[in-house]
N, C-alpha and C positions, 0 to 999 in steps of 0.2 A: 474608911473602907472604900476601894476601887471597884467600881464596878464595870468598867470602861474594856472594851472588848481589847487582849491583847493581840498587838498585830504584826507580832513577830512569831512566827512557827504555819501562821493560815497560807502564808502565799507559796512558803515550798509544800508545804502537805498538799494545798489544792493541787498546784503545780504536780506532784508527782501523780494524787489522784486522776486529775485528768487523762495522763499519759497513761498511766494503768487503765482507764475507763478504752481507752481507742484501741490500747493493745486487744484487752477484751472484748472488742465489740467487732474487729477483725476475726479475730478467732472462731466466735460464735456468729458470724455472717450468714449462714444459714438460716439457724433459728430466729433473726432480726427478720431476714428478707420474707422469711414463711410467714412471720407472725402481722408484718404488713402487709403482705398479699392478702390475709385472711380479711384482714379491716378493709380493707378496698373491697375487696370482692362478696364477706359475708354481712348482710344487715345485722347480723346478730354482733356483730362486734363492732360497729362504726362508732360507738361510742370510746373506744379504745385509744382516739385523736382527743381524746380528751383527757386522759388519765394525767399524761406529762402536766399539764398545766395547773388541773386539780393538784396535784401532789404538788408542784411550786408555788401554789397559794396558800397550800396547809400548810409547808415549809415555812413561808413567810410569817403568818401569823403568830407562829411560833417561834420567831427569832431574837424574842426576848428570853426564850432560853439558853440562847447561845453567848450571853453578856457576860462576860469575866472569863468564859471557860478559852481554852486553848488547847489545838489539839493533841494527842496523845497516842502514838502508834502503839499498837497491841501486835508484834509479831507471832504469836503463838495462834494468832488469830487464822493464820495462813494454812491451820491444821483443819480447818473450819471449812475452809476456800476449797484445799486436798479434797476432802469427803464429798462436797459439793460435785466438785470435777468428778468424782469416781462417781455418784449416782447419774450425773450427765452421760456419764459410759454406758450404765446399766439401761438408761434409758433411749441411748442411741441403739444397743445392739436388741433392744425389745422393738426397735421402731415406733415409739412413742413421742412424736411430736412434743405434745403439750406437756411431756417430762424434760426432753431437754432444754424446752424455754424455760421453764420453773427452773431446774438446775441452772442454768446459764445465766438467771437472774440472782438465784442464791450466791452464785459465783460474784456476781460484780457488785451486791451489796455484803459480799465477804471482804470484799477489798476495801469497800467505803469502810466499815468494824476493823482492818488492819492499820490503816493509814490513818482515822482520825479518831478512832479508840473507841472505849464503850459508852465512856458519856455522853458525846456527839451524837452516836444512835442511839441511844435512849432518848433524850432530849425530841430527838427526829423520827421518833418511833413512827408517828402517824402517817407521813410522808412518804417515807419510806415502804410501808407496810400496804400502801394505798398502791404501790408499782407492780403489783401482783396483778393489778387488771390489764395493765399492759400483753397479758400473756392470753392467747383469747382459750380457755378453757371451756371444756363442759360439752364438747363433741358428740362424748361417750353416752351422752347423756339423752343424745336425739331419742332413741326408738324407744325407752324405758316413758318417755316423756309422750309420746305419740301414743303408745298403751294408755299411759292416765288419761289422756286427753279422750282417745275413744269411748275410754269407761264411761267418764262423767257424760259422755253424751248419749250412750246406750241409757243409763243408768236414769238418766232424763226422758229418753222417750219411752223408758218403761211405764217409770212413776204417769208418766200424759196418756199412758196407754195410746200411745200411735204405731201403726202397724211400722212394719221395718227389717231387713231383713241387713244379718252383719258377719262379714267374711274377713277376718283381723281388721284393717284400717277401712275397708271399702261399704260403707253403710247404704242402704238403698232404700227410699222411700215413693211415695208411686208420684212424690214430685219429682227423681230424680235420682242420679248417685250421688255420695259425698264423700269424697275421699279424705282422711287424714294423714294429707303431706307431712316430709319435716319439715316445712315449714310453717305448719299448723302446732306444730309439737310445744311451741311458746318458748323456747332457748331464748332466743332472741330479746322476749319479756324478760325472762329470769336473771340474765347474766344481766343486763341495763340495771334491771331493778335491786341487782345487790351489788354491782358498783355505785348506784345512789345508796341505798341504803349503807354504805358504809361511808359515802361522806356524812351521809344528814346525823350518824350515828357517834364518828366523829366529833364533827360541829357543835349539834345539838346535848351528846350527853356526857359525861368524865365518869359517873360509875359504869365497871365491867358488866353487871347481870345487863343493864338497861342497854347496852350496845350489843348482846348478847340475842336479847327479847326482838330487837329492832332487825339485827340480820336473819333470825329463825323468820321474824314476820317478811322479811324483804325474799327469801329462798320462797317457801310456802303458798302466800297470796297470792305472787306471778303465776304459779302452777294453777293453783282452784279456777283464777279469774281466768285463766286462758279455757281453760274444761269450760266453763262458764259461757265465755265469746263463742266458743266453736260451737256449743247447745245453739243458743242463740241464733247462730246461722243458722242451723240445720231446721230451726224451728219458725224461720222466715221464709226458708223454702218452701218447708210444709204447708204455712198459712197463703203463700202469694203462689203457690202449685209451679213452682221452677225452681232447680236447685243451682241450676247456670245465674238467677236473674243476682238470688240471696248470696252467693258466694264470688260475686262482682266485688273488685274493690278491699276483699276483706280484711287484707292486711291493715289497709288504712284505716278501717271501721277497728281495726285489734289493737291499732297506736293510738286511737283517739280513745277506746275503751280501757286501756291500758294508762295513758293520762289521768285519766280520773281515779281511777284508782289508786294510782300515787300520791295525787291530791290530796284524796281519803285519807291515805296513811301517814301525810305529812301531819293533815290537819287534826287526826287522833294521836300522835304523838307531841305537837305543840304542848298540849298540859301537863307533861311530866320532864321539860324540856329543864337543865341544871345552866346554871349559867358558871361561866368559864372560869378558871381562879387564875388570879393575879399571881404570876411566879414570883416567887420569895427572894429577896435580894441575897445574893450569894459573894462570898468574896472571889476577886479576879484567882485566876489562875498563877503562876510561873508563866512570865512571856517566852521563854525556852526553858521546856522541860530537859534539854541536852539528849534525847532520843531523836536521830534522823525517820525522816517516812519511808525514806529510798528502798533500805533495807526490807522492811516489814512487805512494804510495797512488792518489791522483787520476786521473794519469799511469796509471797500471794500468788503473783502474776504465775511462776514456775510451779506452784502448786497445781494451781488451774487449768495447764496445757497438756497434764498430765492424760485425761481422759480423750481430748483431741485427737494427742499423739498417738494413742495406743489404737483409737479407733480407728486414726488413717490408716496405720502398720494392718490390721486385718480386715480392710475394704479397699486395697489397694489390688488385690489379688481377683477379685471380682468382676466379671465379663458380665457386659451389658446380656442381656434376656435374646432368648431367640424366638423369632415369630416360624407359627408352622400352620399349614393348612390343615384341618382336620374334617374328618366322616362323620356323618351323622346317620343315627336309626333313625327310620322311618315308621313312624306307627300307626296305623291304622286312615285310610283316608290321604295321605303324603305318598310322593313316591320319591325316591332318592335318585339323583340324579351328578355328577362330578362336582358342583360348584354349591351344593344340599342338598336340602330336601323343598319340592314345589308340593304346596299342600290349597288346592285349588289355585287364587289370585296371590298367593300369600308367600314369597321366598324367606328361609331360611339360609343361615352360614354362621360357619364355625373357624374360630380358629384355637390356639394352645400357646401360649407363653411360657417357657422354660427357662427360669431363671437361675443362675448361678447357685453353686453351695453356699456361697461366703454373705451373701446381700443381706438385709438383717427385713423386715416385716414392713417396714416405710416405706420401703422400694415397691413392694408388691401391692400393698393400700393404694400409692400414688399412683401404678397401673391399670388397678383395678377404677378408680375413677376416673382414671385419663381414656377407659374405654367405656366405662357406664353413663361416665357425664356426674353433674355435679350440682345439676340442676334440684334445690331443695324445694320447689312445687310440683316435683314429676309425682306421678305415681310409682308407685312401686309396693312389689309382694316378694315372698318368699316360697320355697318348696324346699325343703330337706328331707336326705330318707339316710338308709346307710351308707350310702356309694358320694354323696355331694349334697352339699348346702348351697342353692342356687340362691341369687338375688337379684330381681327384675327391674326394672326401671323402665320406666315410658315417661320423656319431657315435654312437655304443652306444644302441640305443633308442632310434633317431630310425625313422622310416616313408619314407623314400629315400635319394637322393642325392644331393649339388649340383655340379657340373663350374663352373671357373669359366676366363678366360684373359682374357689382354691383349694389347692391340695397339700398338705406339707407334711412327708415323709410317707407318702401310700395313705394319709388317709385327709377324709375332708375338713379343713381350715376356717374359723371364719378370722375378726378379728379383735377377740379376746384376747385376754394375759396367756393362756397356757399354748394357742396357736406362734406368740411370740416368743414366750420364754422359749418353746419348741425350736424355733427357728434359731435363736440364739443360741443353742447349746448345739445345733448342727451346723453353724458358723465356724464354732469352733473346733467341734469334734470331725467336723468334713464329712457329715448323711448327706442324707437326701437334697434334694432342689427342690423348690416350691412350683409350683404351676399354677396358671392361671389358663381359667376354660373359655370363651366367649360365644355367646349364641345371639344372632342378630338375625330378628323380623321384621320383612321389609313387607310394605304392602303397597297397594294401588289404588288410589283415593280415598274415599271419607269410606269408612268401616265402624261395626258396633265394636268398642271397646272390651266389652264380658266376651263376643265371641272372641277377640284377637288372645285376652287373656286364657281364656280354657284351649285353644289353640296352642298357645306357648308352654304351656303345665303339662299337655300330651306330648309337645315333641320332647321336653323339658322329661319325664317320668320315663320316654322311652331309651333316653342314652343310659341307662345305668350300668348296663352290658356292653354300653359302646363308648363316649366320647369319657363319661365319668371312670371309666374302667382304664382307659388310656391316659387320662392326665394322671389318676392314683400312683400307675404305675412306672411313667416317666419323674414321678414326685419322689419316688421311692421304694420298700420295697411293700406291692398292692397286698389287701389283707386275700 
């Protein structure tokens, strides 16, 4: 019996692989280049410079499954690859980032299942399945996470009965404010901590419940122990009477407390760790199975540009945004003047972005933070009523504020599923245009923060008749 890796069939299947892998990586250039800007630029995904590698060393160790086998194109496979590319559409025209990297990665491990068949991913299962981190997920996930994070820290300064008073994220104790940034919200913990947890889950176990148990713990404990850190802070500030001295540094006090905690959890999973099974000698393959990859390959490939194609045909029609001066009400205390409203030391200005019918919700997202900023230690609040859903931002050392909101078909946006499925289906059906509103406070030296904020929330409440009433109805048609 042979067991000897057959080496006739791997250098054209690589070979056409490869070329498949470049065609597709052109293709989806977008999604590549956004998802490396993210790892450069967010800490919560730098870990993401590590996935490739991890995954080539779980490949490796598992390359005694690959002895005897040879590969075996699965054309039908490319129905697979189809579906893939059509949900990259759905998730292009919803403006969903983090769907077309997922898609466009189902796409190029649909091609690897075309061209070197199913036994080869099977075998590669682990490797393979590990390239999901690659995509940096769980965005959606900041302000849901910055709620939990608040709770457990209210929910601690109850149980300590310490006085304190709390306006959604903005906590104040008579050491101080403390604000719950998103970057307090603990992503950055969460997503690290179940890209570990799936190697050590991996590595460590071969039954499914116990790699199961390992990821629920690896999801969960980042959350608690971040609620946990940010108590912590706030209950150093309390005891040393400054909430500036306590929340010095704390991301590093959050990595260092966040290490240990991993430690923890290595170190109580070590005693139910399985050790690895020896793969079973299996007889060699057919050194040609007489199935070309070209073909399957091809078939793939033309599957997969399906979604591109169709996407470029209805964004090609679409005009960049137009910028417009806009008016603002004055309310009480401000007086309106051509370039805003002056409200003592303190200037206001507004502008309206009027974006195309055809643009899909990504466009308008990447606006709306190329004017808010992007800064994940800023502050920031919200105000919604009928007429708009504002959101504020103020970054460390900046000299005001910026409110920003959207409108899509007459009424207010934010950015949910139904604000995008919305937008998609007037992409195609040709409604409304989305709008984008911006409100910028500029101020004149050091200033109390709570005043600048209730500042912002009056001029902010008083456009509902005015700046909110005019983007609705350039959006579409106003209610």
């Amino acid at each position: 019996m042979s067991t000897a890796l057959p080496r006739r069939g791997w250098p054209a299947a690589l070979t056409v692989l490869a070329a498949g892998l470049l065609l597709l990586g052109l293709a989806f250039q977008a999604e590549i280049t956004a998802a490396i800007d993210t790892w450069n630029r967010s800490a919560a995904y730098g870990h993401c410079w590590l996935v490739l590698p991890v995954a080539a060393w779980l490949g490796w160790v598992r390359r005694g499954r690959l002895v005897g086998m040879a590969p075996q194109p699965l054309a039908p496979a490319a129905l697979l690859v189809l579906a893939a590319g059509l949900a990259w559409l759905v998730a292009e025209r919803l403006g969903i980032m983090e769907g077309r990297q997922l898609a466009a990665l189902a796409v190029m491990l649909g091609l690897v299942l075309t061209v070197l068949g199913w036994r080869f991913c099977h075998a590669m299962a682990a490797p393979l399945a590990y390239l999901v981190f690659l995509v940096p997920f769980g965005g959606f996930l900041v302000a849901p996470l910055q709620h939990i994070t608040a709770w457990i820290i209210l929910a601690g300064l109850r149980l300590l009965d310490i006085p304190h008073y709390a306006d959604e994220l903005v906590i104040e104790l008579a050491a101080g404010t403390f604000l719950v940034a998103e970057a307090c919200a603990g992503l950055r913990f969460m997503v690290a901590s179940l890209a570990f947890g799936a190697l050590y889950a991996l590595t460590m176990f071969r039954t499914p419940w116990r790699r199961v148990v390992v990821m629920a713990l690896a999801l969960v404990v980042p959350v608690l122990a971040n609620g946990l850190r940010a108590l912590g802070i706030v209950l150093l500030g309390h005891h040393w009477g400054s909430a500036q001295a306590a929340a010095a540094d704390h991301l590093i006090y959050g990595w260092v407390f966040f290490s240990l905690v991993i430690v923890l959890l290595i170190l109580a999973g070590l005693p139910f760790r399985e050790e690895a099974a020896e793969p079973a000698p299996r007889p060699a393959d057919q050194a040609d199975t007489g199935a070309s990859p070209l073909t399957p390959a091809v078939l793939a490939v033309m599957a997969a540009s399906v979604g591109p194609v169709l996407a470029l045909a209805l964004t090609q029609a679409a005009a960049p945004p137009v910028s417009l001066a806009a008016s603002l009400v004055a309310p009480d205390g401000c007086t309106a003047h051509p370039e805003g409203l002056a409200c003592g030391d303190a200037r206001f200005s507004a502008r309206l972005l009027v974006f195309a019918p055809g643009v899909t919700w990504s466009v308008v997202v990447a606006a709306r933070h190329a004017l808010a900023g992007q800064d994940d230690e800023a502050m920031t609040f919200n105000l919604s009523d009928a007429r708009a859903r504002w959101h504020v931002r103020q970054s460390e050392g900046s000299d005001g504020m910026v409110a920003v909101a959207a409108w899509q078909a007459g009424w207010p946006a934010g950015d949910g599923l139904r604000s995008r499925a919305a937008q998609a289906w007037s992409g195609l059906a040709g409604g409304g245009q989305p709008v984008l509103a911006m409100v910028r406070l500029q101020t004149l030296g050091a200033r109390d923060m709570r005043q600048d904020r209730r500042l912002m929330l009056a001029v902010l409440a008083a456009q509902a008749e005015g700046l909110a009433a005019e983007a609705a109805t350039r959006s579409g048609t106003a209610r």
